[in-house]
VMD Tcl script that draws the C-alpha trace (Angstrom):
set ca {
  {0.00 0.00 0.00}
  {1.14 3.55 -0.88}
  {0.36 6.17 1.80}
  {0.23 9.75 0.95}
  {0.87 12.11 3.84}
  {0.45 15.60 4.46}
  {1.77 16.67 7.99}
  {0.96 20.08 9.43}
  {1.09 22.19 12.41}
  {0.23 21.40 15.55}
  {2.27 17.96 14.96}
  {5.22 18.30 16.53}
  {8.96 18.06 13.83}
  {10.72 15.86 16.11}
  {8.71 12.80 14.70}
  {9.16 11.50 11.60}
  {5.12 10.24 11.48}
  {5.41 9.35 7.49}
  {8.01 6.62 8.56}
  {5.80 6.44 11.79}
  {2.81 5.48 9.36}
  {4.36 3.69 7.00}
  {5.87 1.14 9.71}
  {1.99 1.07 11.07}
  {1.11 0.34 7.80}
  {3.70 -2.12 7.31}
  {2.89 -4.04 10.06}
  {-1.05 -4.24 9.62}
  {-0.54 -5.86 6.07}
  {1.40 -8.75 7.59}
  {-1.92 -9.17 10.35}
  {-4.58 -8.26 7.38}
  {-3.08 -9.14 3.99}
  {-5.64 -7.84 2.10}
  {-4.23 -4.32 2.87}
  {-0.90 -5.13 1.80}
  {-1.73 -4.93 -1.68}
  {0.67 -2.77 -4.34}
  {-2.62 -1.40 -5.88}
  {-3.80 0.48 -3.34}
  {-2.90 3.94 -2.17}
  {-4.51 6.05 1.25}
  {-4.14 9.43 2.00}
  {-3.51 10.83 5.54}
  {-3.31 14.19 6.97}
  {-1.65 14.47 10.71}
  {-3.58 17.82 11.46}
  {-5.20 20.08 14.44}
  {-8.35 19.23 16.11}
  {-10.30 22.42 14.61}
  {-9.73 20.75 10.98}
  {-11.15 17.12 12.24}
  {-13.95 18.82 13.73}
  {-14.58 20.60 10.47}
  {-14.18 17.57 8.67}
  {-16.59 15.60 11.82}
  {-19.62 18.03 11.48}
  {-19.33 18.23 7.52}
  {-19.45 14.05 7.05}
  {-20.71 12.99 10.09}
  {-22.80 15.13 11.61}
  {-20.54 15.24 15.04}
  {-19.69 18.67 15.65}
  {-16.96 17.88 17.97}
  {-13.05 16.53 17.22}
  {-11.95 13.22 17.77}
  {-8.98 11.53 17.77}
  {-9.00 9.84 13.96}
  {-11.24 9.72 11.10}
  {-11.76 7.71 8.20}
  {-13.30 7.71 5.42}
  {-13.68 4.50 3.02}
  {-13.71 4.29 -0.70}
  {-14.12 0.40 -1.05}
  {-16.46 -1.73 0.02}
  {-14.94 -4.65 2.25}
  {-15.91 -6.91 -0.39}
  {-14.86 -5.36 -3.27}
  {-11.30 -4.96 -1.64}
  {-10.93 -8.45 -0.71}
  {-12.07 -8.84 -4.48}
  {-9.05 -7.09 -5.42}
  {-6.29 -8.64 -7.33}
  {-2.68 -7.79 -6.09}
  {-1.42 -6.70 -9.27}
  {-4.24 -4.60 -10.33}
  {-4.80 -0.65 -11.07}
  {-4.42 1.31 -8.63}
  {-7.08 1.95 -6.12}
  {-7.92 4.30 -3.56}
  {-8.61 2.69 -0.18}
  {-9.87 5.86 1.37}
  {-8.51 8.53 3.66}
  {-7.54 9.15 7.35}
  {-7.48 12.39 9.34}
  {-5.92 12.27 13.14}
  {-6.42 15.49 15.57}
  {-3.06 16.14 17.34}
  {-4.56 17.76 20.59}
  {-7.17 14.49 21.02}
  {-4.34 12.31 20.38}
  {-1.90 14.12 22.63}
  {-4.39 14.33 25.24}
  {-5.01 10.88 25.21}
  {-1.84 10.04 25.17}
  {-1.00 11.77 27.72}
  {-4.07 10.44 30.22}
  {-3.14 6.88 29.00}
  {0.72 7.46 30.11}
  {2.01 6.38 26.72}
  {4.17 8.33 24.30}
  {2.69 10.08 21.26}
  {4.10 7.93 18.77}
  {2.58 4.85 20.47}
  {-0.65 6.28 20.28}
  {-0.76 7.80 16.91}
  {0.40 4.25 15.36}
  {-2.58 2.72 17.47}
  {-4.31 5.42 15.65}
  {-3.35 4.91 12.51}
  {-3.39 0.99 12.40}
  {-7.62 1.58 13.90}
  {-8.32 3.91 10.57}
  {-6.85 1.93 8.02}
  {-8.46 -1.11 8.87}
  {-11.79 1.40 9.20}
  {-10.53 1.98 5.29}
  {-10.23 -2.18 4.95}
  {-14.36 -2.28 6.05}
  {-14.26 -3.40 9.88}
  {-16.32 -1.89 12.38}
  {-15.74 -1.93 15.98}
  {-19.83 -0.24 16.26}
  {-21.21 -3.38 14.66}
  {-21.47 -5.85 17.35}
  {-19.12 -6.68 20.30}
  {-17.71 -9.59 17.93}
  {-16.80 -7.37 15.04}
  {-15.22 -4.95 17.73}
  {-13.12 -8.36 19.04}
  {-11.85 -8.80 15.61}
  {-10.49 -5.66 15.08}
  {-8.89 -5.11 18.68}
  {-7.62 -8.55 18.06}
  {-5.83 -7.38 14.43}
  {-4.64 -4.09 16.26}
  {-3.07 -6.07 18.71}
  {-0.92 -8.25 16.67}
  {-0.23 -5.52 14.53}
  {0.93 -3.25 17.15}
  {3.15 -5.99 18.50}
  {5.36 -6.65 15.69}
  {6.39 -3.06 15.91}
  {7.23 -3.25 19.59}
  {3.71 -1.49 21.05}
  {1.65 -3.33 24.10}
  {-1.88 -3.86 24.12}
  {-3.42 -0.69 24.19}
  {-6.58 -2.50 25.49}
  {-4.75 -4.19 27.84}
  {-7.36 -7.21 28.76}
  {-7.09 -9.00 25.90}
  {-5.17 -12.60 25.68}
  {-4.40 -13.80 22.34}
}
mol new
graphics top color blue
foreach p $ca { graphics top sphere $p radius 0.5 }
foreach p [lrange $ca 0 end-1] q [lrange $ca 1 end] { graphics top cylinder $p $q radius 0.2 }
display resetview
């Protein structure tokens, strides 16, 4: 997968977050394979709180920020339909708030990075069709995928109840 990234102020220069997202990234497609195909491309934008809001109210009604959004251009189905050497496709895109994620990351004792690659692993696999809202099951399956993900690259359980 290709990720196009656009960083902007508030996000701090002493983080490289496009290698930050591309490891994410990177580890997600070994856990959920259908995202690690060459075909597809998502676009990300690291940006304030006031611009998620914006973006919150505009597409989902929710005039407030939040920590990450995403926004899906394939169907589940017509992803996992997808052949791996195909044209390329547009998975969808993901905005994250830097005050909401620094604030949470702060209450939750865990560094920024941490947190923003928890982030960014829970949007793209938004983008990949999963839905934690859905039941309690679907919510399993994608805490589960987050998880493993986060562990290859070195990140406990942000949920930290969960045995695998």
């Amino acid at each position: 997968m290709t990720l196009e990234i656009d960083i902007e102020s508030p996000w701090p220069e002493t983080t490289d977050w496009e290698a930050l997202a591309a490891r994410a990234a990177g580890a997600l497609s070994v856990v959920a394979p259908e995202l690690a195909k060459e075909c597809l491309s998502t676009s990300m934008i690291f940006t304030s709180d006031a611009e998620v809001q914006v973006l919150n109210a505009e597409w989902r009604g929710k005039d407030k920020p939040t920590n990450v959004l995403s926004f899906p251009m394939l169907a589940r189905e017509d992803l996992l339909d997808l052949p791996d050497d195909g044209p390329p496709e547009l998975l969808g895109d993901i905005a994250l708030a830097y005050e909401t994620c620094a604030r949470e990351a702060m209450d939750k004792g865990i560094a920024l990075a941490d947190h923003a690659s928890h982030l960014i692993i829970h949007g793209l696999l938004h983008l990949a069709g999963l839905d934690h809202e859905i039941s309690e099951e679907d919510a399993r399956e994608m805490e589960v995928l987050e998880i493993k993900a986060l562990a290859l690259i070195g990140i406990a359980d942000p949920y930290g109840d969960h045995h695998l």
